[in-house]
BALOBA-1460 file (C-alpha; in Angstrom, 3 decimals):
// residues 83
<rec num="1" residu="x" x="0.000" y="0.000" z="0.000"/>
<rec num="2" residu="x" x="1.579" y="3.432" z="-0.882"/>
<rec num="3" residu="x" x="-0.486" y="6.805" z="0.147"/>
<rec num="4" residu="x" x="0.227" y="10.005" z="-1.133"/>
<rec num="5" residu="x" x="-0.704" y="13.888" z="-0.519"/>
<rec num="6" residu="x" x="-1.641" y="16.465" z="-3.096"/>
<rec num="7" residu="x" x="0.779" y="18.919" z="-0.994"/>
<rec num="8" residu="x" x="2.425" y="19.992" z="-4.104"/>
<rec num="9" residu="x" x="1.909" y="20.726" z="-7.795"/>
<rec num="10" residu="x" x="2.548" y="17.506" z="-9.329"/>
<rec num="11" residu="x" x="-0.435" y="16.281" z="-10.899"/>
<rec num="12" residu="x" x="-1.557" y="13.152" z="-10.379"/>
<rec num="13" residu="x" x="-0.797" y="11.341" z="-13.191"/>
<rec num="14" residu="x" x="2.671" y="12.143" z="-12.920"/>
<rec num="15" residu="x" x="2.962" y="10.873" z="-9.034"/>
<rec num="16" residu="x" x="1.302" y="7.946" z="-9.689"/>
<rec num="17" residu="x" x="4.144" y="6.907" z="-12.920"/>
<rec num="18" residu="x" x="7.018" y="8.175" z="-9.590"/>
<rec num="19" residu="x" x="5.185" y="5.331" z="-7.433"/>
<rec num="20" residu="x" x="4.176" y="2.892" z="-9.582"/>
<rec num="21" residu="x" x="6.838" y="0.357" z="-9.089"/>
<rec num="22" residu="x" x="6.428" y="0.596" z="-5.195"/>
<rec num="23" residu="x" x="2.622" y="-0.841" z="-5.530"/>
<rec num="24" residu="x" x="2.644" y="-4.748" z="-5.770"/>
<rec num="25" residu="x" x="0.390" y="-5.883" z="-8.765"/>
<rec num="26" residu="x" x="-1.390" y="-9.102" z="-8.800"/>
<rec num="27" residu="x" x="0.840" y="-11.954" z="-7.548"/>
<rec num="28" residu="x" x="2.636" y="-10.056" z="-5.266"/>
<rec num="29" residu="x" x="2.760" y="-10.328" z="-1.539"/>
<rec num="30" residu="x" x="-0.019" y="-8.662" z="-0.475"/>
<rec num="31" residu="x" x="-1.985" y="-11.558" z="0.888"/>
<rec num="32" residu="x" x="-4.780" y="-10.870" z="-1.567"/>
<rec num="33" residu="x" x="-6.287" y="-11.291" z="-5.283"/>
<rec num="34" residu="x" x="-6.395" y="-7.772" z="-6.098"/>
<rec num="35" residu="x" x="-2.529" y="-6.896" z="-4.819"/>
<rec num="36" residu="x" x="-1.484" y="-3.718" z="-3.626"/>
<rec num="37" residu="x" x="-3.230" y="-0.078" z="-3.741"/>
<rec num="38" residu="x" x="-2.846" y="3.948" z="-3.791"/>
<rec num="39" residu="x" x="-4.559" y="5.920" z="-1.688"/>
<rec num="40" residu="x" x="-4.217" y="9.372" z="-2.612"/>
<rec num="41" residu="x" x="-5.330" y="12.631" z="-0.622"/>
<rec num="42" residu="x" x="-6.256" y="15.400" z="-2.951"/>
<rec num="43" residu="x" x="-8.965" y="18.516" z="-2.879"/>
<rec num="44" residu="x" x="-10.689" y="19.813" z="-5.561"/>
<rec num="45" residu="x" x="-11.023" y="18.798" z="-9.315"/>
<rec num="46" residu="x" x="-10.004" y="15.927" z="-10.796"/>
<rec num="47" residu="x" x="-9.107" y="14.834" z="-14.929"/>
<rec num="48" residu="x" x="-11.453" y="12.386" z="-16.852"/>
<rec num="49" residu="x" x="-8.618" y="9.754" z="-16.855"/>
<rec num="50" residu="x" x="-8.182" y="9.603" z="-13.147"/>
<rec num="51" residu="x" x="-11.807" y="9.750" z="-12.093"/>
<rec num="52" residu="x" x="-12.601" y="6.571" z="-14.661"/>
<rec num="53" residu="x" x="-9.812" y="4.731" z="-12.500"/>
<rec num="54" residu="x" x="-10.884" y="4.904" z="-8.718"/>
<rec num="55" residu="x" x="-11.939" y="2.018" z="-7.098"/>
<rec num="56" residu="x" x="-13.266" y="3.976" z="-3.981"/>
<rec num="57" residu="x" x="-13.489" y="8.356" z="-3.545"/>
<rec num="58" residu="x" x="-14.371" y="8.600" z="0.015"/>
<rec num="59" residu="x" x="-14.376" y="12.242" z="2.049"/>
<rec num="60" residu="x" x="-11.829" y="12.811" z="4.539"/>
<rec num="61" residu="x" x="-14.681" y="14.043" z="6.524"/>
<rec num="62" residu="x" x="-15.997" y="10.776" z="6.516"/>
<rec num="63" residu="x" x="-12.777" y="9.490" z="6.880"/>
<rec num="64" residu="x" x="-11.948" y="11.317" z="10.035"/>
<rec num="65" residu="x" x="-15.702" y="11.067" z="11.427"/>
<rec num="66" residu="x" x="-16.423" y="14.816" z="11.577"/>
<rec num="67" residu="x" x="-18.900" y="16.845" z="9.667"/>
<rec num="68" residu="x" x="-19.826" y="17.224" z="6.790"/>
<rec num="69" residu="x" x="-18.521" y="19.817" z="4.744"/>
<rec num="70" residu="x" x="-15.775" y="20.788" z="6.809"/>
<rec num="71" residu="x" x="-12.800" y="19.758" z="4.139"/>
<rec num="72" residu="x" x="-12.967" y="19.500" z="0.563"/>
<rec num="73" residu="x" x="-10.178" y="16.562" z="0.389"/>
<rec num="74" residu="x" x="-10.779" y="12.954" z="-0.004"/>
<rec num="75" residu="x" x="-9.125" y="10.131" z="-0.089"/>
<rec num="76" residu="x" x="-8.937" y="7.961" z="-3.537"/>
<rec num="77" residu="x" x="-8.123" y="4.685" z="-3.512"/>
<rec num="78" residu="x" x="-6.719" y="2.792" z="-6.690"/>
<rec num="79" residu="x" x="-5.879" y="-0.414" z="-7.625"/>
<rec num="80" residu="x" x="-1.852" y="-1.600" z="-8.069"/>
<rec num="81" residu="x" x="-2.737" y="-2.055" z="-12.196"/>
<rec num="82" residu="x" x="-4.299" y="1.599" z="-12.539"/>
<rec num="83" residu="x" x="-1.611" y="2.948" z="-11.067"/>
């Protein structure tokens, strides 16, 4: 499992190419079918590309069990082969 912060400008895309070799794929030692995963923090908008390869977008609100509203960040969750 890697997790990542959108604390600076690299877009997503990018950070996710930087990582990619540190997420076990399918087969790897990560005790289960799928293998490993990204979960990325980020605020705001997201590209076309990125948003069709989510497996789970879940507030940080939620996350963090406070209300509603109070952050605009969530945390994405990807699988090891869309990474």
């Amino acid at each position: 499992m890697v997790v990542g912060s959108s604390v600076t400008a690299l877009p997503l895309p990018r950070y996710c190419g930087s990582v990619s070799d540190l997420v076990e794929d399918e087969g790897g030692n990560c005790g289960d079918e799928q293998g490993g995963r990204l979960i990325y923090i980020i605020g705001g908008e997201l590209e076309e590309l990125v948003e069709s390869r989510i497996v789970n977008d879940v507030p940080i609100d939620k996350l963090l069990q406070r209300a509603t509203g109070t952050s605009d960040k969530r945390s994405l969750i990807f699988n090891a082969r869309d990474v």
